[in-house]
C-alpha positions in Angstrom: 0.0 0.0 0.0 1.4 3.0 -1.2 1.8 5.9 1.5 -1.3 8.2 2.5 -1.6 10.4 -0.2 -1.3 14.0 1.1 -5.3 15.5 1.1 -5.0 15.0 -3.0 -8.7 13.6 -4.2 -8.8 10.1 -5.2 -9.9 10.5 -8.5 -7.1 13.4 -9.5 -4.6 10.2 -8.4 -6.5 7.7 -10.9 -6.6 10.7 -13.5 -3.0 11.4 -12.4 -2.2 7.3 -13.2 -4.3 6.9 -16.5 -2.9 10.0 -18.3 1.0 9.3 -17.6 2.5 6.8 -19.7 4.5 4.6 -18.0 6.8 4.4 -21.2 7.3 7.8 -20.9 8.3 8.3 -17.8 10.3 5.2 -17.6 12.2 5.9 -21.0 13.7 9.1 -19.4 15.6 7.2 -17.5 16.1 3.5 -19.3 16.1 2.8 -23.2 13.6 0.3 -23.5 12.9 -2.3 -26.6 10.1 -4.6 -27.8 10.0 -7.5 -26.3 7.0 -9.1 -28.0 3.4 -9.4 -27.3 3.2 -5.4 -27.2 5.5 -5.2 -24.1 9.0 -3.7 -24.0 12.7 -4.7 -21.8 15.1 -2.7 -20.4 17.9 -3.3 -17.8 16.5 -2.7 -14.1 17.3 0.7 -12.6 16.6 -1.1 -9.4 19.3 -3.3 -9.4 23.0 -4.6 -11.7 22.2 -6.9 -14.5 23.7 -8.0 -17.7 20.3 -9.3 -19.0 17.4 -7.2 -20.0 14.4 -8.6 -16.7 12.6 -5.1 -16.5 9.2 -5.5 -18.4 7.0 -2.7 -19.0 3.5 -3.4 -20.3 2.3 0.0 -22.6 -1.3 -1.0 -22.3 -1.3 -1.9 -18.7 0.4 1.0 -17.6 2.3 -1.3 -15.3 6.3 -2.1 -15.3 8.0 -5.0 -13.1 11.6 -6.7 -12.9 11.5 -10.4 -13.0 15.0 -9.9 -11.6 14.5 -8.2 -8.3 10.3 -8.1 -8.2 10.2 -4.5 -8.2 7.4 -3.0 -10.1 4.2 -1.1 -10.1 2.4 2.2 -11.8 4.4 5.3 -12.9 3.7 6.7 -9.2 5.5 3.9 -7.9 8.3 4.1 -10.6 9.2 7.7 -9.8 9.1 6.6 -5.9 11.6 4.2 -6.2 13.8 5.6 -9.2 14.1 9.3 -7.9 13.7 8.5 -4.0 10.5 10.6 -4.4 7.3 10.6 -1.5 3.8 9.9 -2.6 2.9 13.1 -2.9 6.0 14.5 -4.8 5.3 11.6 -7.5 1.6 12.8 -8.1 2.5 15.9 -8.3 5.5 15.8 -10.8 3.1 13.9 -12.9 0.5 16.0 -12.6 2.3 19.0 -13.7 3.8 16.9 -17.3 0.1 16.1 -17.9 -1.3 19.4 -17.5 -3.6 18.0 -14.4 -4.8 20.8 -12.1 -5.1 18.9 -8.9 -7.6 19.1 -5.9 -7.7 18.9 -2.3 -10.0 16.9 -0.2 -12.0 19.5 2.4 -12.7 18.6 5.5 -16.5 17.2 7.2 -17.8 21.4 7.6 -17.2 22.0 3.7 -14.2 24.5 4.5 -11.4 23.6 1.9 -7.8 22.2 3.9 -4.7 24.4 3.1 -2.5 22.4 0.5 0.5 20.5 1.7 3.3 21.6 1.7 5.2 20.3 -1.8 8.1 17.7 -0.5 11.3 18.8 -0.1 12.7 17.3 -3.6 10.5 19.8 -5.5 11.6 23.0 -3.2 14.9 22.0 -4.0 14.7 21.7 -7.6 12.3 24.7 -7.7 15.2 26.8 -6.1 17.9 25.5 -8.4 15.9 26.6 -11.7 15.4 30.0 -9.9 19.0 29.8 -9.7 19.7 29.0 -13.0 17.6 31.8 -14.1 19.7 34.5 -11.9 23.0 33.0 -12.6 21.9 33.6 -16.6 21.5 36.8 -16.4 24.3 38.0 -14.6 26.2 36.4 -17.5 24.8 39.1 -19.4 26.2 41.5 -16.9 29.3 44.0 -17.1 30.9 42.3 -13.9 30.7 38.8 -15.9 33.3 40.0 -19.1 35.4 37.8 -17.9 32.9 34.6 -17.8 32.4 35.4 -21.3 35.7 36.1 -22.6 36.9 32.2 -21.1 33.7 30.9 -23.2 35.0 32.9 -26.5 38.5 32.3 -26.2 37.2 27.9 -26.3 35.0 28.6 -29.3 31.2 29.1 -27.3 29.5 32.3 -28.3 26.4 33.4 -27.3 24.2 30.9 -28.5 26.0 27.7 -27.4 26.2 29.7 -23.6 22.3 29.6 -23.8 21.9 26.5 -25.1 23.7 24.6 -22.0 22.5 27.5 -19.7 26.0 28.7 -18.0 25.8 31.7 -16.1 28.0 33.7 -13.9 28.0 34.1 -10.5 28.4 38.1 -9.4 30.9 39.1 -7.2 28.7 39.2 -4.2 28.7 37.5 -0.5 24.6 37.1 -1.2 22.8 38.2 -4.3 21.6 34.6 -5.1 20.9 34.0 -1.1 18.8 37.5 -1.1 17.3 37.0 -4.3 16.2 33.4 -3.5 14.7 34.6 -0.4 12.6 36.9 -1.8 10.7 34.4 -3.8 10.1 32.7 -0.8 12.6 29.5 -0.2 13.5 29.5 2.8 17.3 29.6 4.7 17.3 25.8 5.6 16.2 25.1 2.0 19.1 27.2 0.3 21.5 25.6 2.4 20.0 22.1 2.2 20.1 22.7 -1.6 24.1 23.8 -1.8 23.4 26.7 -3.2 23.9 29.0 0.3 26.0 28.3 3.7 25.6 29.8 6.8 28.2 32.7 7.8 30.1 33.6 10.7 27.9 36.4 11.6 24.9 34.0 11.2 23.7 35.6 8.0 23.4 33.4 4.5 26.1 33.7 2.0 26.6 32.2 -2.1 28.2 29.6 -2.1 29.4 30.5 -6.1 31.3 33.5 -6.1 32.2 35.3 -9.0 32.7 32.1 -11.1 31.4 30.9 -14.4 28.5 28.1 -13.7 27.3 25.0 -15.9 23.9 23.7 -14.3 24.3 20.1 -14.1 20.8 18.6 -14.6 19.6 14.6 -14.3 18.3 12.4 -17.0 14.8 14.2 -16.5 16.2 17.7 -17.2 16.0 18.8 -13.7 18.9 20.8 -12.5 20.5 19.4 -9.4 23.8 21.0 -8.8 26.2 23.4 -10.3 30.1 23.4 -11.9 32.2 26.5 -11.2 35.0 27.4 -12.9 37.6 29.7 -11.4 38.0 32.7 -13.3 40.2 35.6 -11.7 43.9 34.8 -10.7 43.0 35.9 -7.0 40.8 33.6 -6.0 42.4 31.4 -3.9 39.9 28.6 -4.1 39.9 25.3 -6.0 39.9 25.6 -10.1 36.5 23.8 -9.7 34.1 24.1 -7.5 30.9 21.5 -7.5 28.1 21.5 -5.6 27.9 19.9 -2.2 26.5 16.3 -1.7 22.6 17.2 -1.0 19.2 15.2 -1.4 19.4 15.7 -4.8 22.7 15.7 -6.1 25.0 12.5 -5.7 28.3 12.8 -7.9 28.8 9.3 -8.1 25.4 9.0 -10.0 25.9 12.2 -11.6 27.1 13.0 -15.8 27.2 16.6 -17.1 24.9 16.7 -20.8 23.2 13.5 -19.8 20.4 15.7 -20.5 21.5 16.3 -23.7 23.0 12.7 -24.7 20.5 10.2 -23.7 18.2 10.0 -26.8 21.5 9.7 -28.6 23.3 7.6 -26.7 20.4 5.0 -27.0 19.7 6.0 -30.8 23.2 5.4 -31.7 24.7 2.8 -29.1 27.5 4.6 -28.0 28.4 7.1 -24.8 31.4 9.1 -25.0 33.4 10.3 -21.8 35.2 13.4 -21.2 37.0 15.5 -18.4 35.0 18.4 -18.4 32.1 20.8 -18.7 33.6 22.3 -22.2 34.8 19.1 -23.8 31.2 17.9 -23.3 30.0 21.1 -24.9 32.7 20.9 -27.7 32.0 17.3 -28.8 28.0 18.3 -28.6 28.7 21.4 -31.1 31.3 19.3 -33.3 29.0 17.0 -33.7 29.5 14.4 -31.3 26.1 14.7 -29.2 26.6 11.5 -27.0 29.8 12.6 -24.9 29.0 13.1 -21.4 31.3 14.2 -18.5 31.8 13.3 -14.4 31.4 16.2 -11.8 34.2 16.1 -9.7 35.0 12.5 -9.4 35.8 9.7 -11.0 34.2 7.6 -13.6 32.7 4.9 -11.4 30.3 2.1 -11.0 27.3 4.5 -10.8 28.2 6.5 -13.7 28.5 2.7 -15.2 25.0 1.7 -14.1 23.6 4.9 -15.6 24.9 4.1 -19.0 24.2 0.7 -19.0 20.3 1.3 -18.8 20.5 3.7 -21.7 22.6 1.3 -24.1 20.9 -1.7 -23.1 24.2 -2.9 -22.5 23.0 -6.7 -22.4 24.0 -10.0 -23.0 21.9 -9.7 -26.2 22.4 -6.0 -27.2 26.1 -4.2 -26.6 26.9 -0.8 -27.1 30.4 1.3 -27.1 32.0 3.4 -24.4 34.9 5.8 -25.8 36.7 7.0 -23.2 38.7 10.2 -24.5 41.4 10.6 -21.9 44.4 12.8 -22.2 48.0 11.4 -23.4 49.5 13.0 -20.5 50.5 10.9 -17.3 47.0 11.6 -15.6 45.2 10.9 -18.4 47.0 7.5 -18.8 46.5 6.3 -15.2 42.5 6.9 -15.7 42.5 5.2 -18.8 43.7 2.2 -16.9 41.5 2.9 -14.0 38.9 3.2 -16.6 39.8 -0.7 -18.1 39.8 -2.1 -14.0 36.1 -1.3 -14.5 35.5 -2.2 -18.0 34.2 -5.7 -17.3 30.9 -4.0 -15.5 30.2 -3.2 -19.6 29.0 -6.3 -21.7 29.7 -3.7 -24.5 33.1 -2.7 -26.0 35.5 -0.5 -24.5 37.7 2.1 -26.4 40.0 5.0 -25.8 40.7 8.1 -28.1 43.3 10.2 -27.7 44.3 12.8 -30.1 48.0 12.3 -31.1 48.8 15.8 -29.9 47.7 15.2 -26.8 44.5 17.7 -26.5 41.3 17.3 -24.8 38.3 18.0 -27.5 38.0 21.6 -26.5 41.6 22.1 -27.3 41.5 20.2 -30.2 38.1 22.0 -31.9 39.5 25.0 -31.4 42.7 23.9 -33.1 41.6 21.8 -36.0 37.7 22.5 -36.1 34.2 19.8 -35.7 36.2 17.4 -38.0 39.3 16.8 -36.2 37.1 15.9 -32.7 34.9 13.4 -35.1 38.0 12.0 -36.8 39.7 11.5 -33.1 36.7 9.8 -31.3 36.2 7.6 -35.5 40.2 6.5 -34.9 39.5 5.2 -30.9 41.2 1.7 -30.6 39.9 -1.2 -28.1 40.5 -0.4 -24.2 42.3 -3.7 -23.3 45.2 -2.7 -26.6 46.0 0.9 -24.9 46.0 -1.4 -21.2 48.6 -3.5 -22.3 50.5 -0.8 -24.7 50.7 1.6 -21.2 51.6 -1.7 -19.3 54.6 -2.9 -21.2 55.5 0.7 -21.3 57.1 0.7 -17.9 59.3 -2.3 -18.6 62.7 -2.3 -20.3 61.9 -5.2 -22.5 65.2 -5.8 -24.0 66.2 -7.6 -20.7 64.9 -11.3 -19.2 63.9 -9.6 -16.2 62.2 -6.6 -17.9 60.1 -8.9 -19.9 59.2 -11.6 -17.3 57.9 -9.0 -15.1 55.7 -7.4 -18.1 53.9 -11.0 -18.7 53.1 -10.9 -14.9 51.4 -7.4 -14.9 49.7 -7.9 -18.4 48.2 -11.2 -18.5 46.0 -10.3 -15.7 44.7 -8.2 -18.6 44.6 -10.3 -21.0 42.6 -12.8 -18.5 40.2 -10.1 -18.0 38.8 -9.6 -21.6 34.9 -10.4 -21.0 35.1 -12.1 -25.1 36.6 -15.6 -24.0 37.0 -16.2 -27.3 39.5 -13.3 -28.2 42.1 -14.0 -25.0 44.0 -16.5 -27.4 44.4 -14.3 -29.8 45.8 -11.1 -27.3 47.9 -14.2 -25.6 49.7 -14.5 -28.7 49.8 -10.4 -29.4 51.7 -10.1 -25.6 53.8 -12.7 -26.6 55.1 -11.2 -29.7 55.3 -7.6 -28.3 57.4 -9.1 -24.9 59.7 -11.4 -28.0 59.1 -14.7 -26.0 57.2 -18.0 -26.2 53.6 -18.6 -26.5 53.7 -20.5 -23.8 54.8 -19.1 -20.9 52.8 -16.4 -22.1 49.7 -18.7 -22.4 50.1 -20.1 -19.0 50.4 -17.2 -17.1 47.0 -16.0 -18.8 45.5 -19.1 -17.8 46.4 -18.7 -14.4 45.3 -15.3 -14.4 41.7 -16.5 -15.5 41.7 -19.2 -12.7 42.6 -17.3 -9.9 39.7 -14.8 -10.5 37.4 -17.7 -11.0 38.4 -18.9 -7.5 38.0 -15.3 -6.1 34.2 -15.2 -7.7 31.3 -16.3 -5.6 29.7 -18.9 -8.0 26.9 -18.4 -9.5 23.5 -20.2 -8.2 21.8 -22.9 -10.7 18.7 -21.5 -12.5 15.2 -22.0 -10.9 13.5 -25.5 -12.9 10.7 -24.4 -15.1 7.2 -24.2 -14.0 5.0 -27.4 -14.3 2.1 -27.3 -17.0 -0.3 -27.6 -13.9 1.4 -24.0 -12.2 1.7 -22.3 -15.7 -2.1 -22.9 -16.4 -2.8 -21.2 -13.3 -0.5 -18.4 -13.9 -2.1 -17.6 -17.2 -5.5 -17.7 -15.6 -4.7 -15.1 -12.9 -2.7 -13.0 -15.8 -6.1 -13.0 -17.8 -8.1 -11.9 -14.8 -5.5 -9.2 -14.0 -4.8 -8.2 -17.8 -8.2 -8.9 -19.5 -10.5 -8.4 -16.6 -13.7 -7.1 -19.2 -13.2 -10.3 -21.1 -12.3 -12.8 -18.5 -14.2 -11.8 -15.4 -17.2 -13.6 -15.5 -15.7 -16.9 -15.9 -12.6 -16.4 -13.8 -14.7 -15.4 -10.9 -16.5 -18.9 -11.3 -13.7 -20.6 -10.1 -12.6 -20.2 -6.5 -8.8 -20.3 -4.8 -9.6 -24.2 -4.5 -8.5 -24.3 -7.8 -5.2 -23.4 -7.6 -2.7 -25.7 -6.2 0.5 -23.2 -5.3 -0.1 -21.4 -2.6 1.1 -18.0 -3.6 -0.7 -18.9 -6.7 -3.6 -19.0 -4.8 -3.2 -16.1 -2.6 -3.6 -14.3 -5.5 -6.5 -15.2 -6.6 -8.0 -14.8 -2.9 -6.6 -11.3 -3.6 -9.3 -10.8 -6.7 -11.9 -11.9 -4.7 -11.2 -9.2 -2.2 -10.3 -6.8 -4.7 -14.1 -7.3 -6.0 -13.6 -10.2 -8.5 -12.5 -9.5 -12.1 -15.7 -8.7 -13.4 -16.2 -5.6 -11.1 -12.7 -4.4 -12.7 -12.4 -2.3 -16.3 -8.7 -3.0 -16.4 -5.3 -0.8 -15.8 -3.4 0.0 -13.3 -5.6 1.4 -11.1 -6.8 -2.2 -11.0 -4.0 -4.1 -10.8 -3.1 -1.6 -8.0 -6.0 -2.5 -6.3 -5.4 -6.4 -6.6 -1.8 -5.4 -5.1 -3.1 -4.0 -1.7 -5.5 -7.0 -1.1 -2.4 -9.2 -1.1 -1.4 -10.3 2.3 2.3 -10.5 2.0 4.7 -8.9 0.0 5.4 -12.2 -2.4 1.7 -12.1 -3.7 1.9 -8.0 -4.3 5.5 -9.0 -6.3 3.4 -11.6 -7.9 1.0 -9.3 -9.3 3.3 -6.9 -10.3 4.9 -9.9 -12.6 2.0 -11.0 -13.7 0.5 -8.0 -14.9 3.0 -7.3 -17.4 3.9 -11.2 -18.4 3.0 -11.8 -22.0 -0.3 -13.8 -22.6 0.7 -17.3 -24.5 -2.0 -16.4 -27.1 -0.8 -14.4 -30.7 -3.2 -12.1 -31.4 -5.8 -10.5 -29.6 -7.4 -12.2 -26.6 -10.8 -13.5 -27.4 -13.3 -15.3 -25.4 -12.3 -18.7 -26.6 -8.9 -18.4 -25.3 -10.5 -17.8 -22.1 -12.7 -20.5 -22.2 -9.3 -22.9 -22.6 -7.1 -21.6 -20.2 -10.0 -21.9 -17.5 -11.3 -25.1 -18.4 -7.6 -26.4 -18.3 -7.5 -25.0 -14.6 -10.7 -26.4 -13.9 -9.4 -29.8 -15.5 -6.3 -29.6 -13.5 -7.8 -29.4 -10.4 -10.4 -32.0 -10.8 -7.5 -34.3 -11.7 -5.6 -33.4 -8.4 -9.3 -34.6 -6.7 -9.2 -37.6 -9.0 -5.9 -38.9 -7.5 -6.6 -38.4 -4.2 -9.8 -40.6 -4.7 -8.5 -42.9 -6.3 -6.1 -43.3 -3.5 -9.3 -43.7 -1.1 -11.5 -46.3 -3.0 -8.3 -48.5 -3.7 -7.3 -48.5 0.0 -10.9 -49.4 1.2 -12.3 -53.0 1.3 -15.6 -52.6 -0.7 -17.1 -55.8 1.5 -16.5 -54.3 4.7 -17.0 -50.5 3.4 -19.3 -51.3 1.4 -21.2 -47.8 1.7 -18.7 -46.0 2.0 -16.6 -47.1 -1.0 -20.0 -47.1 -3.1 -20.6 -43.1 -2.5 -16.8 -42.1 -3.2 -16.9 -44.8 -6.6 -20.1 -42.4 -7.5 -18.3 -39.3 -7.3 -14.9 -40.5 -8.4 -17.4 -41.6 -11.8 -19.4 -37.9 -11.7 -15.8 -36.2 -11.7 -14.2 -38.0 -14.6 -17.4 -37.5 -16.1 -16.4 -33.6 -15.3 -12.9 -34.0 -16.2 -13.5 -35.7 -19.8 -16.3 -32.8 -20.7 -13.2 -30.2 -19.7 -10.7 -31.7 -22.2 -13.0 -31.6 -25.0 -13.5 -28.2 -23.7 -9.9 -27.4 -24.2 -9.2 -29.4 -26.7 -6.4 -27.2 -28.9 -4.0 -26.5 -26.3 -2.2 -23.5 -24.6 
């Protein structure tokens, strides 16, 4: 059961839940692709996987993850994915969908005050107030400077607007003041990272005269703030991000994200920068997939984020290009960047333009083509490992080169493509000039010892009995087709259903009304949810709602009339057995009675069971 929902009326929430697609709000933050039957996959935001379990049902409005049994509405969705209340999620929804909501009033008539909106939304609110400030002090004469950095790396007006920098005045508390006037309140500006308290008790900017890039999430909300130092006496770091607040985590965070996604899924590739103007270089050169960290390094977050948007899967892999700089630094995160490479199912490359320039250097230099001929000429990730590897070794001696094989075949033992470690085996052994086998076994070693360090993986779950999937496709239709199946579902009680979670569920429908009462959606599936008992019926019915139907086509009354005389049959067969068992165990001279009456209904119920088949007859 979902939390109590503010004072919002009911029906604004079911309004609220049947006019937001759940494809659209869940494609903001995971590319998702057809995965028959009219559903679509993606990779779980809730949880790491290589293959796609996240199932989202278009014309149920309903999502779950056979993975980690996380599912639901597009409430729920925005709950879970963005840490949002209740309350916050109807009313970011509300506000996409053009939905003026209302508040209950109270027994007298007199209409309740509205809520308070939850903290997330104060906080973004005040960030785009910020942004808006910060903008046009860009435009200010105190902010020359702010512009002259952008000119000087190619950005003229236009490109400023189009990623929103601004400039942050040199003040102790314009933004503080200004963002107090419009109402947010000191514990909100400072909770947000945009304010800190002073010495004297007062509120003070945290940006001072610095030039800003709002750094928004995959939604287009901005979160945070990059500031770049700008006059030669301020003493403070180069760059300055915003704090760790409710909103902002860096290690989840990528500057132009915004901007990227739809490419990054259209085209199956992510490119990764250093920084704010090398995103916004690659973007204008043409390049509209590079994205950019925020004051940290490239991690397993960053990793995760990407992942959902390439469908980086066992069945679908994309490219990362990393685009590190020649120099020393730029070398040691490219081999930082290949210790995490195996989190990718995709391949992993590295460009590096031969005179060592980031792209912002290198546009300005050699113009858009020379940034899209240096991320075109990237080479594979594990090559530049091994070539930075070697590098440290003085291979013209036995020592040298021994001590080489023992730092790069762990690399080679890492490639996730099993099939091309032979093949880089017999590259290391040429480039060290010694056998293929030495090489060979200390790659095989390599790949042992990480085996051993693995936790093994458990043994796949059998597959369901035909019994258990006839019952799963009858609740499906009751939850999915409730119009078409209801009166004939609702025929056929719990007694039918031999799994007991199985079973729960269908208790669940009863309680819920019965299917026939139901129209369908999620507010119906919803409702089947919170007459569940337990949380492993409510995952249940998340699953099942969005689990294709074994039918092609349309779902017509005939299928029904299968699937539920099949349950039907199955459970008359369990009651068959079990009297079988009985007569045979009885002495019909000494039970005479007693075996007559159970050899009558043992008759009557294959009687039952042989009219059912016929019923069926066809098959699931």
């Amino acid at each position: 059961m979902y939390a109590v929902a503010g004072r919002v009326k009911d029906e604004d929430i079911a309004l609220v839940r049947d006019r937001s697609s759940i494809v659209d709000v869940i494609s903001e933050t995971v590319t998702l692709r057809s995965a028959g039957g009219g559903n679509l996959k993606g990779l779980c935001p809730f949880h790491d996987e290589k293959t796609p379990s996240f199932n989202v049902s278009p014309a149920r409005n309903v999502y779950f993850c056979h993975g980690c049994g996380q599912g639901g509405d597009a409430i729920k969705f925005l709950m879970d994915a963005e840490h949002l209340s209740f309350i916050e999620s109807v009313e970011r929804l509300a506000s996409k969908a053009g939905i003026q909501l209302r508040y209950d009033t109270d027994t007298v008539g007199s209409t309740l005050p509205r809520p308070q909106t939850g903290q997330r939304q104060r906080l973004l609110a005040a960030h785009a107030a910020a942004v808006e400030f910060y903008r046009d002090q860009l435009g200010s004469p105190g902010a020359r400077k702010a512009r002259e950095f952008l000119a000087e790396r190619g950005f003229g007006r236009d490109a400023a607007e189009k990623y929103g920098c601004g400039f942050a005045p040199d003040s102790w508390d314009a933004l503080s003041k200004h963002l107090r006037l419009k109402g947010f309140t000191a514990e909100e500006l400072t909770t947000a990272g945009l304010s800190k308290p002073a010495r004297s008790g007062s509120l003070i900017d945290r940006f001072r005269r610095r030039l800003l890039w709002p750094i928004r999430d995959l939604s287009g909300d901005v979160i945070g703030f990059g500031a770049r130092r700008l006059f030669d006496d301020d003493d403070g770091p180069k760059y300055l991000n915003t704090p760790e607040t409710p909103i902002y985590k860096k290690s989840h965070v990528l500057y132009g994200i915004d901007h990227a996604k739809r490419e990054i899924a259209k085209r199956g590739r992510a490119v990764i920068v250093e920084g704010y103007t090398d995103v916004m270089a690659c973007h204008e050169a043409g390049e509209p997939t590079a994205v950019a960290t925020c004051g940290t390094a490239f991690g397993v977050d960053h990793i995760q984020v990407l992942r959902r948007l390439l469908m980086d899967s066992d069945s679908f892999t994309g490219e990362i290009i990393y685009t590190f700089d020649g120099d020393a630094a730029g070398q040691k995160a490219a081999l930082r960047a290949f210790e995490e490479d195996q989190r990718f199912v995709g391949r992993t490359f590295i460009a590096v333009s031969p005179d060592n320039m980031d792209p912002c250097e290198l546009r300005l230099a050699k113009g858009d083509l020379a940034v899209r001929d240096m991320i075109a000429g990237r080479e594979p990730l594990v090559d530049f490992a091994l070539r930075q590897t070697l590098a440290k070794f003085d291979l013209d001696t036995v020592e040298g080169r021994v001590e080489a094989m023992r730092r790069a075949a762990p690399l080679v033992a890492k490639i996730k493509d099993r099939e091309k470690r032979p093949e880089y085996a017999r590259k290391l052994a040429g480039d060290l000039g010694m056998d293929l086998d030495p090489v060979q076994r200390a790659v095989n070693n390599a790949v042992r010892g990480s085996q051993e360090a693995s936790p093994q993986r458990a043994a796949p779950a059998p597959a369901d009995s035909p019994q258990r999937m006839v019952e799963r496709e009858a609740l499906k239709l009751a939850l999915q087709e409730p119009v078409l199946a209801g009166p004939m579902f609702d025929a056929l009680g719990p007694e039918n259903y031999a799994d007991p979670v199985l079973q729960s569920v269908r208790e669940a429908v009863g309680d819920a009304g019965g299917a026939s009462s139901a129209t369908g959606g999620a507010v119906w599936i919803e409702k089947v949810r919170d007459s569940c008992a337990d949380m492993g019926g409510q995952m249940l019915v998340s699953e099942l709602a969005v689990e294709p139907l074994y039918v092609d086509g349309p779902v017509d009354p005939r299928y029904v009339q299968v699937t539920l005389a099949r349950l039907q049959g199955a459970a008359l067969a369990t009651r068959i057995r079990d009297l079988k068992s009985k007569v045979q165990r009885l002495n019909p001279v000494a039970n005479k009675d007693q075996y007559l009456a159970l050899a009558g209904e043992l008759f009557s119920l294959e009687q039952q069971a042989r009219a059912l088949r016929d019923q069926a007859a066809g098959g699931l």
